[in-house]
C-alpha positions as CSV (number, residue, x, y, z in Angstrom):
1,X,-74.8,-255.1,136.9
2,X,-71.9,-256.2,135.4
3,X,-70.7,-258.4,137.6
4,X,-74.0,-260.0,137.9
5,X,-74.6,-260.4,134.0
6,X,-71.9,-263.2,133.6
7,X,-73.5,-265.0,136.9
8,X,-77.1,-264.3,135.3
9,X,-75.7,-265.5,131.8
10,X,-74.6,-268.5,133.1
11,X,-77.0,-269.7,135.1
12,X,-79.7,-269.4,132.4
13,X,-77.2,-271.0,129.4
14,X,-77.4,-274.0,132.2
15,X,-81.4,-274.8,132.4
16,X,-82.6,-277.7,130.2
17,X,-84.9,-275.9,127.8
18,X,-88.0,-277.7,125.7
19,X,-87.9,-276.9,122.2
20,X,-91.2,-276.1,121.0
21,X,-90.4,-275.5,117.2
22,X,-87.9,-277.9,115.3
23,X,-87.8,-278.5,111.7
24,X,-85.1,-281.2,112.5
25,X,-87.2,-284.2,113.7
26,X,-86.3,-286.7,111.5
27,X,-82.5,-286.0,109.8
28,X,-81.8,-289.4,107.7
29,X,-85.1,-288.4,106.0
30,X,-84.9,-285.0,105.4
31,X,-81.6,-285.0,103.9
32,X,-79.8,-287.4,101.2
33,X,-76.5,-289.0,102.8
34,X,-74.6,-287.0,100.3
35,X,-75.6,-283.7,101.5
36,X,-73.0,-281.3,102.4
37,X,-72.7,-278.0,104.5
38,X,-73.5,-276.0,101.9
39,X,-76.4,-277.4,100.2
40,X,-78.1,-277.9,103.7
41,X,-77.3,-274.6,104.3
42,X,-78.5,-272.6,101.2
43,X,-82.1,-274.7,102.3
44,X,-84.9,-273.5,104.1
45,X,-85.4,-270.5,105.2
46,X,-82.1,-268.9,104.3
47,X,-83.2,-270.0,100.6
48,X,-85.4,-267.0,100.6
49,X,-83.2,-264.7,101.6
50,X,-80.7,-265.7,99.2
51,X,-83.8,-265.6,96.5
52,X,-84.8,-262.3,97.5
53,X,-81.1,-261.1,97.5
54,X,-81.0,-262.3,93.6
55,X,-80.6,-265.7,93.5
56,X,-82.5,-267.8,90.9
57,X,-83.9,-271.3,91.1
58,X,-81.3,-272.8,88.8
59,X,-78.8,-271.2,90.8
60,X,-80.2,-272.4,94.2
61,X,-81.2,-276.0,92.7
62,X,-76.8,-275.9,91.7
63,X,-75.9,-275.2,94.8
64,X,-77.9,-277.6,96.7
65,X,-76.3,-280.3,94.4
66,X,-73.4,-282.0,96.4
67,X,-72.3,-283.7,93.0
68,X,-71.0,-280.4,92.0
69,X,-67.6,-279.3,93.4
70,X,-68.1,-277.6,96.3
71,X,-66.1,-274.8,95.4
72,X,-67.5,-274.1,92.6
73,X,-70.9,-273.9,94.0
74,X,-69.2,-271.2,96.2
75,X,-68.5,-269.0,93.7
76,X,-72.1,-269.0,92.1
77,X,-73.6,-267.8,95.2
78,X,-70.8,-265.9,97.3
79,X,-72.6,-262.5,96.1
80,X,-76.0,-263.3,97.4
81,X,-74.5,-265.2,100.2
82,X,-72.8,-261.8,100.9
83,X,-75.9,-259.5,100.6
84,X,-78.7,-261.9,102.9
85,X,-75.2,-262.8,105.0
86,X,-76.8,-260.3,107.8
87,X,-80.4,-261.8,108.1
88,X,-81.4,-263.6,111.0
89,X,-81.3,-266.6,108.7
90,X,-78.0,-265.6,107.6
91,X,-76.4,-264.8,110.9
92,X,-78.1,-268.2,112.7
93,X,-75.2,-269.6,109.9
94,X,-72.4,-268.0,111.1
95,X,-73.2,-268.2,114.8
96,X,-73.4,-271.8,114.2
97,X,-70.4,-272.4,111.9
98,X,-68.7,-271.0,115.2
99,X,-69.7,-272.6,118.0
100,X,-69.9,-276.1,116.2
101,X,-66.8,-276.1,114.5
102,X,-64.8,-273.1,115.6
103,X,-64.5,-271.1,112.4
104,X,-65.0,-267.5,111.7
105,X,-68.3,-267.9,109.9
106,X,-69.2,-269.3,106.5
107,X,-67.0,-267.7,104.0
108,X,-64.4,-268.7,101.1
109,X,-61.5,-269.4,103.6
110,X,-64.0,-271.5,106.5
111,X,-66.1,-273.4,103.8
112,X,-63.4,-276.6,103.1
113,X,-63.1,-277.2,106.8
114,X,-66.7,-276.0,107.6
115,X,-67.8,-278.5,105.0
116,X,-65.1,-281.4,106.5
117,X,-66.2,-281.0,110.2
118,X,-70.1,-281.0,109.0
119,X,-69.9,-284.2,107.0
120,X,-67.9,-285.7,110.2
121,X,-70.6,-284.8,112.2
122,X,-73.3,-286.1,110.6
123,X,-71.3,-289.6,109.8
124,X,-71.6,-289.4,113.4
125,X,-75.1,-290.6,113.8
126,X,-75.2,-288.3,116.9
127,X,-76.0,-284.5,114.8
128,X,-79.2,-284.2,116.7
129,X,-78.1,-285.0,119.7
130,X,-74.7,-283.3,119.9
131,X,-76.1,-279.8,118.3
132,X,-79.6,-279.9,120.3
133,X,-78.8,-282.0,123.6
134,X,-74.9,-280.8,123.9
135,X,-74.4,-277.3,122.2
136,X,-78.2,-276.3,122.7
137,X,-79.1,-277.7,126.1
138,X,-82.0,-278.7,124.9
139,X,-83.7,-281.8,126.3
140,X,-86.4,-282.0,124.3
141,X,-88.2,-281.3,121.0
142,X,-92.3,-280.9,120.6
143,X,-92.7,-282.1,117.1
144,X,-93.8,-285.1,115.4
145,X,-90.3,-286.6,114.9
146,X,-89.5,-290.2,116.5
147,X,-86.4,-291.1,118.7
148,X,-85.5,-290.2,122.7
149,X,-85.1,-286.5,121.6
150,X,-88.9,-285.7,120.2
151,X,-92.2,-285.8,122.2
152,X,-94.8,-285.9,119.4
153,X,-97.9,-283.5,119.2
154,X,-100.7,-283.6,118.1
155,X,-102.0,-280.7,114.9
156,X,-105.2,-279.1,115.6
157,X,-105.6,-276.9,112.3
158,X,-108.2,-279.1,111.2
159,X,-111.0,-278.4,113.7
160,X,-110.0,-274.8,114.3
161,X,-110.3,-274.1,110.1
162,X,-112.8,-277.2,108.8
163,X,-111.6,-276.1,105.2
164,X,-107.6,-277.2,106.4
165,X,-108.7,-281.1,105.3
166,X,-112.5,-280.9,104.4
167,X,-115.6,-282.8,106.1
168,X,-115.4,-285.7,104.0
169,X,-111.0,-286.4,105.3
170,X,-112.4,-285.4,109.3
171,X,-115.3,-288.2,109.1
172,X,-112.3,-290.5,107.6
173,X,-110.0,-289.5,110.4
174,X,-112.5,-289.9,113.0
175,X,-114.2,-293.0,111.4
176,X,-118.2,-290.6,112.3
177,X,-120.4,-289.2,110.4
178,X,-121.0,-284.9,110.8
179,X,-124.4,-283.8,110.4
180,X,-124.2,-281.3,112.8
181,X,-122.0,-279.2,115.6
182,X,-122.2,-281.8,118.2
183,X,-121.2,-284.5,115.3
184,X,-118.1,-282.1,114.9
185,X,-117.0,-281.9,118.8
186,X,-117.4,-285.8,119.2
187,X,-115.3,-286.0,115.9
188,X,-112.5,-283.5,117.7
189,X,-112.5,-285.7,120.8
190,X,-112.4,-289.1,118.4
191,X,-109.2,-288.4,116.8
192,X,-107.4,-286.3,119.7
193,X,-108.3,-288.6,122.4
194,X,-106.8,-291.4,119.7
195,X,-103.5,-289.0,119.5
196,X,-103.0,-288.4,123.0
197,X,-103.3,-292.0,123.8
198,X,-100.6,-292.5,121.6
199,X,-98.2,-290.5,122.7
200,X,-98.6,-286.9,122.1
201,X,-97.8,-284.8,124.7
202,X,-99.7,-281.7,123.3
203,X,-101.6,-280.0,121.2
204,X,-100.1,-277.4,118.2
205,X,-101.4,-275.2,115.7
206,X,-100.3,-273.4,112.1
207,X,-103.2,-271.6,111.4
208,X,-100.9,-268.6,110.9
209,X,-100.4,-269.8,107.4
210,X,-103.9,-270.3,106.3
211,X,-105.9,-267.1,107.8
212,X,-106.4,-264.5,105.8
């Protein structure tokens, strides 16, 4: 077995994967140009971890502010950097600061050159496509962002949960009136036939977030 784990390890880290989850699908617009590591990184997900660890929305709202010195910023949130450091959020951080740059994690000593080869990178114009295509083997994304790396899809919450938009926004969509069930499906078919025509490759749901 372990002589066969590095083969086995190998040969998976080598298959193209698709990425069915991405909150990356359109960079430029999801983040100002003057973004750095750190307030990119103390977003998100890992935003409530730090929260939870302590961390107040002033703080968090100073630290994602690349106008104020970077170390500075540091020392505001090293303590509940420290105690969510060992959350997946937190470790997805570390494990990243290493294999894209090389350091030892995110810490005091990393951050200048984290910070450096981060803002490099993403002067790059090629982020996405270095840290997904490159690093991450992945080939492509399922979401709806635009460019040779996404495939769009198309979100069904609406007909699963009629409440997600209301009757009034699905007769808009759709361009039909809904008196009844059959009014409903030909609506459904209406605005995802339109999708798939052009260009979604699927179909994806977030009901999760609305069910009781």
């Amino acid at each position: 077995m372990k002589r066969a784990y590095p083969d086995l390890h190998d040969a998976i880290a080598s298959m193209p994967m698709a990425d069915s989850h991405e909150h990356l699908e359109d960079y430029g617009d999801r983040y100002r140009d003057d973004d750095d590591l750190l307030s990119t990184y103390a977003s998100h997900y890992f935003a409530e971890d730090l929260a939870l660890a302590g961390a107040g929305p002033e703080l968090l709202a100073r630290v994602r502010d690349s106008g104020v010195d970077l170390a500075a910023r540091w020392d505001a949130i090293e303590p509940f950097w420290e105690a969510a450091r060992y959350t997946g959020y937190g470790q997805a951080l570390d494990l990243s600061v290493r294999g894209l740059y090389g350091l030892d994690g995110l810490r005091r000593e990393t951050l200048p050159e984290a910070n450096r080869a981060f803002m490099a990178l993403k002067g790059s114009g090629r982020l996405l496509d270095i840290v997904l295509r490159e690093k991450c083997g992945i080939e492509f994304a399922l979401c709806g962002g635009t460019g040779p790396l996404f495939r769009t899809v198309s979100y069904v919450n609406w007909y699963i949960c009629p409440s997600y938009y209301g009757l009034r926004d699905v007769e808009q969509m759709a361009g039909l009136r809904i008196r009844c069930f059959q009014d409903w499906l030909d609506a459904t078919e209406a605005i995802v036939g339109r999708e798939l025509a052009a260009g979604a490759v699927g179909l994806k749901t977030t009901v999760a977030y609305m069910r009781p």
